[in-house]
C-alpha positions as CSV (number, residue, x, y, z in Angstrom):
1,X,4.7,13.0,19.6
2,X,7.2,10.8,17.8
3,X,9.6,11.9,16.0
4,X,11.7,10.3,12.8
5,X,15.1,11.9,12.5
6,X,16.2,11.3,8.6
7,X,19.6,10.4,8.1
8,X,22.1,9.8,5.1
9,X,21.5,6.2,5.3
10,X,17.6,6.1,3.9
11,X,14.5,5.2,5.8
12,X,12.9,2.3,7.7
13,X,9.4,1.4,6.6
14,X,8.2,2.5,10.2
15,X,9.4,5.2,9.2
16,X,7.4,5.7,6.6
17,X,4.4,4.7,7.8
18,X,4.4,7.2,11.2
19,X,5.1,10.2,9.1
20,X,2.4,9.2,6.5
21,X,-0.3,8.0,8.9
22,X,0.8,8.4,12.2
23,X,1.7,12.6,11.7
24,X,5.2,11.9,13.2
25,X,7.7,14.8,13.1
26,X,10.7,15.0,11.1
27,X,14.0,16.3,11.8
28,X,17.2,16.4,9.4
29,X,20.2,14.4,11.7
30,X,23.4,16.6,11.9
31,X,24.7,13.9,10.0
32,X,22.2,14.6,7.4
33,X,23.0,18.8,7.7
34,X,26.7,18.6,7.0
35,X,26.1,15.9,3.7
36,X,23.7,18.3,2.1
37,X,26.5,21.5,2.6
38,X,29.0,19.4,1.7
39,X,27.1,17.8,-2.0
40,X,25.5,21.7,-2.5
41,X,29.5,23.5,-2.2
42,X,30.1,20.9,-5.1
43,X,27.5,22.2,-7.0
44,X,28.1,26.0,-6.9
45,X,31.5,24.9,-7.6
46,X,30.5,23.3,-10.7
47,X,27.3,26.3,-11.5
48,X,30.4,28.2,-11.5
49,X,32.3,26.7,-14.2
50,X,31.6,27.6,-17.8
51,X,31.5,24.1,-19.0
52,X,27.4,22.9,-18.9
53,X,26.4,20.4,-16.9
54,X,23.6,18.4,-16.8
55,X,20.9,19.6,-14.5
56,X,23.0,22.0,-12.6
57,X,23.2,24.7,-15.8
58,X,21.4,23.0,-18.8
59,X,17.7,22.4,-20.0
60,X,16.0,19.1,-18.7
61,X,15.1,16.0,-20.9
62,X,14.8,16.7,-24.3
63,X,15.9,20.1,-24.2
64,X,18.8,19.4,-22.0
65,X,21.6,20.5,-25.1
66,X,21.1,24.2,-24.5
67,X,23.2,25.7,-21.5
68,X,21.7,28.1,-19.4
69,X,23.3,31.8,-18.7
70,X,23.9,32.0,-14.9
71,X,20.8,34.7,-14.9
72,X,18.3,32.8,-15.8
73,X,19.1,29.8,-13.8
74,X,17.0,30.6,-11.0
75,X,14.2,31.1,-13.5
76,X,14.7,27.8,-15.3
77,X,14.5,25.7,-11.8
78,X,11.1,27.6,-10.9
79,X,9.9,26.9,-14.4
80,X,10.4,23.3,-14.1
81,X,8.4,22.8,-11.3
82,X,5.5,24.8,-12.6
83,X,5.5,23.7,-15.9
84,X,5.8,20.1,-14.5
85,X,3.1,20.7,-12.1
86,X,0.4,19.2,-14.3
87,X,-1.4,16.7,-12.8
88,X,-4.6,16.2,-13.1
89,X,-8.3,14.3,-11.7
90,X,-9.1,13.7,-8.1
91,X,-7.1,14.5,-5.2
92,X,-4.4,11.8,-4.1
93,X,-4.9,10.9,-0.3
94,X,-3.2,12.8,2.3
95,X,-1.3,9.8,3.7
96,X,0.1,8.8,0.3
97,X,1.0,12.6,0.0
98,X,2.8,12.8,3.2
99,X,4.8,9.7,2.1
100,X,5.7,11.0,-1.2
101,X,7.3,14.4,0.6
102,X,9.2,12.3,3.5
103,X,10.8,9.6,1.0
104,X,12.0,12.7,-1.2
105,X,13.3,14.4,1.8
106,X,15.1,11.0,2.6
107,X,16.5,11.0,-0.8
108,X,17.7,14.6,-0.6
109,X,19.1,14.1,2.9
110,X,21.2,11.5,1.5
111,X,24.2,14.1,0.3
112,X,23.9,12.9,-3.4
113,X,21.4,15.4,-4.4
114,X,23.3,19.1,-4.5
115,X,20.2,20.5,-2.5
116,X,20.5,23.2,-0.1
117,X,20.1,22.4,3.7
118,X,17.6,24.9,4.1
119,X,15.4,23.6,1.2
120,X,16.0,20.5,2.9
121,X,14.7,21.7,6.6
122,X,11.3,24.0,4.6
123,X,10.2,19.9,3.5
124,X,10.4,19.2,6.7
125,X,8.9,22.4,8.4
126,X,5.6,21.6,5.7
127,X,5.3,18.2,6.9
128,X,5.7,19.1,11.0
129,X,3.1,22.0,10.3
130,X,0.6,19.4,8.8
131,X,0.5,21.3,5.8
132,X,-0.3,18.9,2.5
133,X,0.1,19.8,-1.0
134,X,-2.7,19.1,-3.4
135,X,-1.6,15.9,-5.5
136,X,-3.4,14.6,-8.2
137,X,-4.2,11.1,-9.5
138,X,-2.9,11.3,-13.1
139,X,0.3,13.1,-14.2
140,X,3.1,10.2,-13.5
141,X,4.3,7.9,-16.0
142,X,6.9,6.3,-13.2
143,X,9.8,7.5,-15.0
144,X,12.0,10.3,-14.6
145,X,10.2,9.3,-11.0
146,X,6.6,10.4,-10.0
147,X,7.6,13.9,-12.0
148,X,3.9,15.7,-12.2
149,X,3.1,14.4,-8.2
150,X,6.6,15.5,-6.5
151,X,6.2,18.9,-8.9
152,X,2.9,19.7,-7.0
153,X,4.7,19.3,-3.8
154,X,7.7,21.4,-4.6
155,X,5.4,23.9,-5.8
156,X,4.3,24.4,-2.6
157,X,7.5,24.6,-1.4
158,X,7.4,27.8,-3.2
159,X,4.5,29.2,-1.9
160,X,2.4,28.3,-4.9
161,X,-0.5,25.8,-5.2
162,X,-3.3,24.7,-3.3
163,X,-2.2,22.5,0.0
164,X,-4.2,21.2,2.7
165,X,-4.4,22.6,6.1
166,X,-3.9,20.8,9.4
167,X,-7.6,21.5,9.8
168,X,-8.4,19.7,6.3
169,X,-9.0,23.1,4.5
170,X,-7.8,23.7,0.9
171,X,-6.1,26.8,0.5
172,X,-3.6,28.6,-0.9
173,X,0.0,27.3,-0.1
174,X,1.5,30.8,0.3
175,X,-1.4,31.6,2.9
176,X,-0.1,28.1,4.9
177,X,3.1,28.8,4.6
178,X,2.3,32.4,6.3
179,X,0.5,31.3,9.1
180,X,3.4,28.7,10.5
181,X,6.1,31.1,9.8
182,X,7.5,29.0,7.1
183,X,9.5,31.2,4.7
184,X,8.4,29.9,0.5
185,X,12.3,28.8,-0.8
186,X,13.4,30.3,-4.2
187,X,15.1,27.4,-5.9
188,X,18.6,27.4,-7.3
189,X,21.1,25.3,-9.8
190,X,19.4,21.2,-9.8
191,X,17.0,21.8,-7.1
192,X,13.9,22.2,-8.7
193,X,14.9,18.9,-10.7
194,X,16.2,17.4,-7.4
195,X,12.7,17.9,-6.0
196,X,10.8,15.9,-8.9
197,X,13.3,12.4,-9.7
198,X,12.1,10.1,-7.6
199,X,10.3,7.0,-7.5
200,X,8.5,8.4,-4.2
201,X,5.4,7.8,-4.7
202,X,4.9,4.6,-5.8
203,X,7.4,3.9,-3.0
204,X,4.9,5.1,-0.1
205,X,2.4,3.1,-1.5
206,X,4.1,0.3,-2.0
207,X,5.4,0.5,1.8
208,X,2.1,1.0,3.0
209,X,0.0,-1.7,0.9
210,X,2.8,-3.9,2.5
211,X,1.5,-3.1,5.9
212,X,-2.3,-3.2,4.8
213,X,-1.7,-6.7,3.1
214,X,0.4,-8.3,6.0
215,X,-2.9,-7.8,8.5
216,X,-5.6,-9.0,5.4
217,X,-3.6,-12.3,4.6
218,X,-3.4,-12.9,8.3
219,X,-7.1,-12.1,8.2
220,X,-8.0,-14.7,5.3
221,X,-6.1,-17.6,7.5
222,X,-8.9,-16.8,10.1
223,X,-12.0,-16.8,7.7
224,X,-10.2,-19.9,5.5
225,X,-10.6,-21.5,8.8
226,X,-13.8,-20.4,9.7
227,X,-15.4,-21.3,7.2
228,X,-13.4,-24.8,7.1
229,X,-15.3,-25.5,10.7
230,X,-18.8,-24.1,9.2
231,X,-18.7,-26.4,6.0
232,X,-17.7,-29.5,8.7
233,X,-14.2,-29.6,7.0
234,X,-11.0,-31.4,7.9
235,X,-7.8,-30.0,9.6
236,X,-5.9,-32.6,8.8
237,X,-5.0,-31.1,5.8
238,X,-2.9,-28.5,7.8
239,X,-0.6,-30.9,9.6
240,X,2.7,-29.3,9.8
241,X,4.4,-32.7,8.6
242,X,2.6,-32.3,5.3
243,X,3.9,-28.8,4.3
244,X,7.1,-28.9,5.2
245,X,7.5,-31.6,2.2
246,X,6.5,-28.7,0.5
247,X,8.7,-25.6,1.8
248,X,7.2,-22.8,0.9
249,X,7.5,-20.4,3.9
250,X,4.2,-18.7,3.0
251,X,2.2,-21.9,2.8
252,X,3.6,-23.4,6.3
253,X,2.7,-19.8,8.1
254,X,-0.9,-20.3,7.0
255,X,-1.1,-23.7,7.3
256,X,-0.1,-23.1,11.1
257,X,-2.4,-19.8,11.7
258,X,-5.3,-22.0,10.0
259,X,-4.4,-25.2,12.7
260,X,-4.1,-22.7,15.5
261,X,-7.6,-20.9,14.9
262,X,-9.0,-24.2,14.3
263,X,-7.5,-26.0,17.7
264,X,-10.2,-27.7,19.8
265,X,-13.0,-27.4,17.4
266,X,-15.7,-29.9,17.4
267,X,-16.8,-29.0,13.8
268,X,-14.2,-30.2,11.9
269,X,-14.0,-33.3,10.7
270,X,-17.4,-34.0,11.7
271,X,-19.0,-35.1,8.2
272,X,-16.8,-38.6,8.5
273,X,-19.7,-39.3,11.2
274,X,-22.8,-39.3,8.9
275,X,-21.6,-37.7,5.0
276,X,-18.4,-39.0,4.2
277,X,-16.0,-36.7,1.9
278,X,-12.8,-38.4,0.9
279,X,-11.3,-34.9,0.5
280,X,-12.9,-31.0,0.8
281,X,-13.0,-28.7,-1.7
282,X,-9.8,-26.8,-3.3
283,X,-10.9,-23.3,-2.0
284,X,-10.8,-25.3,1.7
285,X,-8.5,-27.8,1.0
286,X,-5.5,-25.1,-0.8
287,X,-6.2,-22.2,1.3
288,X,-2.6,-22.5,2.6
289,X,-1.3,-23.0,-0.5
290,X,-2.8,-19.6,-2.0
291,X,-2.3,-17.6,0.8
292,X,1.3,-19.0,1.1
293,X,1.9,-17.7,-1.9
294,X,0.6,-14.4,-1.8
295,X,2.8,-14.4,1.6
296,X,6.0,-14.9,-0.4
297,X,5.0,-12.7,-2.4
298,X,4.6,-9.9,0.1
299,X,8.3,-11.3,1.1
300,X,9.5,-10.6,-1.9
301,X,8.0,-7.2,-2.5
302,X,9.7,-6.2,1.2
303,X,13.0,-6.7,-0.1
304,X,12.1,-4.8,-2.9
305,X,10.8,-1.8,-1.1
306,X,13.3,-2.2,1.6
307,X,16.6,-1.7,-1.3
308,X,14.5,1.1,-2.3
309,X,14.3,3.1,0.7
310,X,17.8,2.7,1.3
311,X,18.4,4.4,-2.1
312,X,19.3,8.0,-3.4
313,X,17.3,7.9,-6.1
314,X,17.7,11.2,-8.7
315,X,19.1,12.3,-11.9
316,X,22.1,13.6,-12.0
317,X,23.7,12.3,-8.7
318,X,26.5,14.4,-6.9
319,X,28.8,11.4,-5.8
320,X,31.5,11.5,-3.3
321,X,34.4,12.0,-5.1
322,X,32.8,15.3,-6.6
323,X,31.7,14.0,-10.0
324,X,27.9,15.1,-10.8
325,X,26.7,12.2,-13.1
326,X,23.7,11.4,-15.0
327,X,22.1,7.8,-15.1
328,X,19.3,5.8,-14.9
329,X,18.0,5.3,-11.3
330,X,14.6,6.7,-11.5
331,X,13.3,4.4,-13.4
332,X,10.2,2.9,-11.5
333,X,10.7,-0.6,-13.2
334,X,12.2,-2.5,-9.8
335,X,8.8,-1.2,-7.5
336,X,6.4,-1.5,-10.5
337,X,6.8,-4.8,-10.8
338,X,6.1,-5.9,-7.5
339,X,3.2,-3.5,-7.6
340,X,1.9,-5.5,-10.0
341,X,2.4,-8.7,-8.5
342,X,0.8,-7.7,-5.3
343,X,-1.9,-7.0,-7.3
344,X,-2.2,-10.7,-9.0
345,X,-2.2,-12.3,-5.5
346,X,-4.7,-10.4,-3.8
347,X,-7.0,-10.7,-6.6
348,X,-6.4,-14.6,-6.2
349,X,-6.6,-14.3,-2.3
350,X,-10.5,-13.0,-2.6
351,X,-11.6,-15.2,-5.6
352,X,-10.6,-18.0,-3.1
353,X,-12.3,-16.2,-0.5
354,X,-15.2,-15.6,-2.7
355,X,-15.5,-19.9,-3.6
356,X,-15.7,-20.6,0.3
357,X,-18.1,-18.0,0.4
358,X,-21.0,-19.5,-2.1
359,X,-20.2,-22.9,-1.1
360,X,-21.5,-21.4,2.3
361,X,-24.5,-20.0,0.8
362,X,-25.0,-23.1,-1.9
363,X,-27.3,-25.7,-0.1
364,X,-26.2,-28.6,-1.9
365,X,-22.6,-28.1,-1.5
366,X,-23.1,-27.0,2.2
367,X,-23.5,-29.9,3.8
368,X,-26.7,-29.6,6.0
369,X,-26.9,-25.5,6.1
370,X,-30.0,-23.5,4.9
371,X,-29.9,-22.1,1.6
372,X,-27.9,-18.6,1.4
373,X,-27.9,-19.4,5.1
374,X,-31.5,-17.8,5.4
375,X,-33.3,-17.8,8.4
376,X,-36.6,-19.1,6.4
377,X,-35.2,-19.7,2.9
378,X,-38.2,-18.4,0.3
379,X,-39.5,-15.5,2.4
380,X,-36.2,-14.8,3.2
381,X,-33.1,-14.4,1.0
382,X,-30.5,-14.6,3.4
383,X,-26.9,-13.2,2.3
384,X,-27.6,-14.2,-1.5
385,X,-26.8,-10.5,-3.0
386,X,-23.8,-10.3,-0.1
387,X,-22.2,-13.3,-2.7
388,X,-23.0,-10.9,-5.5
389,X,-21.7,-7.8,-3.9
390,X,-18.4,-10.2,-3.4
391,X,-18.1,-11.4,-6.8
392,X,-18.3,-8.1,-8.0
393,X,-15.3,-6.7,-5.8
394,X,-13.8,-9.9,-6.7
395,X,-14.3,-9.3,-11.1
396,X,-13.5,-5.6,-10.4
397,X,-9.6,-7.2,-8.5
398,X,-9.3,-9.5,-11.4
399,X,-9.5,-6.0,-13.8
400,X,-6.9,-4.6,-11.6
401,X,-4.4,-6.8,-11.8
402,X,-3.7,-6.7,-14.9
403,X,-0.2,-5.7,-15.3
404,X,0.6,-1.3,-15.6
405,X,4.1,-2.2,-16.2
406,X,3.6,-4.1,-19.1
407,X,2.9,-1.3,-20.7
408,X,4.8,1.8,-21.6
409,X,4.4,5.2,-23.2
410,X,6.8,7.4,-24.8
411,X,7.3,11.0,-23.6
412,X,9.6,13.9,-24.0
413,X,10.2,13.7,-27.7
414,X,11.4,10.2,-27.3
415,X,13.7,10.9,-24.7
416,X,12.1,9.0,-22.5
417,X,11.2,6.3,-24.7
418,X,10.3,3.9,-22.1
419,X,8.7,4.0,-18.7
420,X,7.5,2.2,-16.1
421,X,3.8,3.2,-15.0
422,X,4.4,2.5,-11.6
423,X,2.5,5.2,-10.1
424,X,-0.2,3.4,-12.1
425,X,0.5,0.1,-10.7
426,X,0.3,1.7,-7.1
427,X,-2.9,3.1,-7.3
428,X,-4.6,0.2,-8.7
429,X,-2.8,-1.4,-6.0
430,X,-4.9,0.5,-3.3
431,X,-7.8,0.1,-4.7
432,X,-7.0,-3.4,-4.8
433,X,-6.1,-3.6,-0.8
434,X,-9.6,-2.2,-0.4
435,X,-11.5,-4.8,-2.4
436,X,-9.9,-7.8,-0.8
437,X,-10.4,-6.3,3.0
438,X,-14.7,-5.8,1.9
439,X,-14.4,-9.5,0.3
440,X,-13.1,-10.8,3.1
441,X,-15.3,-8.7,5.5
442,X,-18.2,-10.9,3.3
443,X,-16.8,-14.4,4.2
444,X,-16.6,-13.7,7.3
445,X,-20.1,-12.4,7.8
446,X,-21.2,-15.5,5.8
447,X,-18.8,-17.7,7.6
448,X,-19.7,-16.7,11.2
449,X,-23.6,-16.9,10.6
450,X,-22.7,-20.6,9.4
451,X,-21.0,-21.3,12.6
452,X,-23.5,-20.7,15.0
453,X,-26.0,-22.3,12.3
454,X,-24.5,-25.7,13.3
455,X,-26.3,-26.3,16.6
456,X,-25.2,-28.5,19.0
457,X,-21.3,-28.6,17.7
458,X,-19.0,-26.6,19.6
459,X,-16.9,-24.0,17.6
460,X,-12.7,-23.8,18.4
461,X,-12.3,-21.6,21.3
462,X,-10.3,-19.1,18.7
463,X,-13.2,-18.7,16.3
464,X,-15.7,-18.2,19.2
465,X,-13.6,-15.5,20.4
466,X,-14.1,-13.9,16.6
467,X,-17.6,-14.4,16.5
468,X,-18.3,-13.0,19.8
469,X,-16.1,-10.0,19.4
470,X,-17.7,-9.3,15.9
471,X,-21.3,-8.9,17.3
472,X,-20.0,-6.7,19.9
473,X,-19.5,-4.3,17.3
474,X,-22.8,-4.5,15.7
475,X,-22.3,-7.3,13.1
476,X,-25.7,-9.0,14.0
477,X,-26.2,-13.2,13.9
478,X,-28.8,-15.5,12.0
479,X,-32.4,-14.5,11.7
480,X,-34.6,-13.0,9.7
481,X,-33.5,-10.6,6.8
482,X,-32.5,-6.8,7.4
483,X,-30.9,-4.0,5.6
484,X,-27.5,-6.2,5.2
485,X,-25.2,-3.1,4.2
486,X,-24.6,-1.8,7.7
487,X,-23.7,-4.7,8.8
488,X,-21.6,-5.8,5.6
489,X,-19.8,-1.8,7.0
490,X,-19.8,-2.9,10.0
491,X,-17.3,-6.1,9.1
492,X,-15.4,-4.1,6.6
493,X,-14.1,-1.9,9.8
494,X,-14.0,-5.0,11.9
495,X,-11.3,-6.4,9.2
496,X,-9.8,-3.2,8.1
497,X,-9.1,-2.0,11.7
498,X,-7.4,-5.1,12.9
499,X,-9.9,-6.2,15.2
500,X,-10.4,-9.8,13.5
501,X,-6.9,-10.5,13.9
502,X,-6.6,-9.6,17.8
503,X,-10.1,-11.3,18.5
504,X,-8.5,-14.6,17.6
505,X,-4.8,-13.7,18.9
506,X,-6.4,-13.4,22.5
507,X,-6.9,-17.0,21.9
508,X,-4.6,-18.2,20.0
509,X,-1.5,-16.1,20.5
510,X,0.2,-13.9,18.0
511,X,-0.3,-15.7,14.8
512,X,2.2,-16.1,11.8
């Protein structure tokens, strides 16, 4: 199995993604080791002292002006986590789970955190041993860090909670922990805080939307082109020499994928022979200019998310020289935003997607193909509630992307006066991702059907290869009408899985 070994230096984004999906081990570097010893002698030093400090022998937030004896400190750090564990709703995913526990672990491995080595290695132990803490959808405001989420998972790090088993079980944590020989830790001075300041989260869903988005806009070039050829469109709007006047990266990328999935094609530019259009629709004619821009987009959240899992992100910090200081790095602000503006350009991507769709489906806007593309339009309806399904995804993505981190809260007595509702922003987020892999699933359904509607034209080579690969996996052709949602399932998958994307790369080559 592969293995990730975490470092002082953060984590890679591959990183992330074959702990949280792919069940990778984790192992702490020696590198890693000898940073935590090193930041936690700094702390007993300073636990020591009978000055307070911040974290390491106060109260948290609000309540941070009292100091704390030296017995009760143990008790304080357990407190926090239990009394921060409050999270409530339906369970978060496991994946998003796993991610949240490995970017915390990355944080603490950094040497700026005062944690223990051992705590350190027990994080790890959970996450070899498949064992997943129940996490909840509503607790985190995305400041102070995903505080109620990371509490669950450090309370099972005490052998309290509900976690999932390997086996997909809930059940107690201490019962887990017992059965893989994992001894529950008992917290000392700042690690119970340690264990909750993060933006971790929001972070692993941010890395993995990335990932998820990267195949979907990919995805749309193919079905932008598809169902270019199937309304008798013209290519010549994706000349390179045209958008690289215009240099968005984005734009060129699918103005290229589009050209290459469209080479050899017999469709396009067809309607010059007997309908003349002096120019095609915007949803055909700007689909490189809308999915450029939700490609720079995902550029720009990348950078983002890539500072951010470089980061030590926690409150106080234990710095080299041996200061332990307070600030303000938890705040979820830097990934909330581009949570948000993922968000705005998928929504755009599918309403896009959505136009080329009912222009399929529209006979007088069509050019030549049957109403809703029906196989005997009046007894049969065709994929006319398919475009409804659609436009509902697509109103439920405009919802979503309204902004989470325009808005803000205040908690803790006004102590933390403003926040970032990140973890908001990333779970609208995934729901988003979802939406816009079903809406494109529906254009290409509609968009394939077309193609092979136009007898006697001769598809691109690349697009034949997605249309025959598609009915290999049960996504049937024109004809009569039949319980569509199967079918509507069966493209979802097709999409989600990556298959769209290979089907035309056999043809065409890795595409941009």
């Amino acid at each position: 199995m592969h293995t990730v070994v975490v470092g002082t230096s953060g984590v890679t984004a591959s990183d992330v993604l074959a702990v949280a999906r792919g069940g990778a081990r984790v192992e702490l570097s020696d590198e890693a080791v000898a940073a935590l010893a090193a930041a936690r002698e700094i702390v007993d030093a300073l636990a020591a002292k009978p000055e307070p400090v911040y974290g390491v022998s106060t109260g948290f937030g609000a309540l941070a002006t009292r100091h704390i004896s030296q017995e009760l400190r143990t008790q304080l750090q357990r407190n926090i986590v239990r009394s921060h564990a409050a999270g409530m709703g339906p369970r978060v995913e496991r994946e998003v789970v796993r991610a949240l526990m490995f970017l915390r672990l990355k944080t603490v491995c950094s040497g700026h955190t005062g944690v223990r080595p051992e705590v350190a290695q027990t994080m790890a132990d959970l996450l070899n041993a498949g064992i997943t803490p129940v996490v909840h959808e509503y607790g985190s405001l995305g400041c102070s860090g995903d505080l109620a989420p990371l509490s669950h998972c450090a309370l099972a790090l005490m052998g309290e909670g509900d976690a999932e088993g390997p086996d997909g079980t809930v059940r107690p944590a201490a019962e887990l922990l017992a059965e893989h020989g994992i001894a529950p830790v008992e917290l000392r001075e700042k690690e119970g805080l340690a264990l909750l300041n993060g933006t971790d989260g929001m972070l692993g869903m941010l890395v993995m939307a990335l990932a998820d988005l990267d195949t979907l806009y990919t995805s749309a070039d193919i079905t932008a082109a598809l169902s270019l050829e199937a309304l008798l469109g013209t290519d010549k709007v994706l000349a390179p020499e045209l958008h690289a006047i215009r240099p968005h990266p984005g734009q060129g990328a699918s103005a290229a994928n589009m050209l290459a999935v469209l080479k050899d094609s017999q469709l396009t530019g067809h309607h010059q022979d007997d309908a003349p259009r002096v120019q095609d629709a915007y949803s055909v004619r700007c689909a490189p200019q809308v999915a450029g821009a939700g490609r720079d987009t995902l550029a720009h959240a990348r950078l983002v998310a890539e500072r951010e899992l470089a980061a030590a992100v926690d409150n106080p910090v234990v710095l080299p020289d041996g200061r332990v200081e307070s600030n303000g790095n938890f705040h979820g602000a830097p990934v909330a935003y581009v949570l948000d503006f993922l968000a705005i350009a998928a929504a755009d991507l599918a309403s896009i997607a959505e136009r080329r769709t009912d222009r399929l489906l529209d006979k007088n806007r069509s050019h030549g193909l049957p109403p809703f593309l029906a196989d005997d339009p009046g007894v049969d309806s065709g994929l006319m509630i398919a475009q409804y399904t659609q436009a509902a995804l697509v109103s439920e993505m405009k919802r979503l992307a309204v902004p989470a981190s325009a808005d803000s809260i205040p908690s803790s007595a006004m102590q933390e006066d403003h926040v970032s509702m990140g973890w908001s922003a990333a779970r609208k987020l995934r729901t988003a991702v979802d939406n816009l892999t079903r809406v494109l699933a529906i254009e290409l359904y509609a968009a394939t059907r077309a193609v092979e509607l136009r007898e006697g034209l001769t598809p691109a080579p690349a697009t034949r290869a997605v249309i025959d690969a598609v009915r290999e996996v049960g996504v049937e052709g024109p004809g009569p009408d039949r319980f569509l949602a199967p079918d509507l399932a069966a493209a979802d998958a097709f999409v989600r899985d990556g298959l769209l994307v290979a089907a035309a790369e056999k043809v065409t080559g890795p595409l941009r």
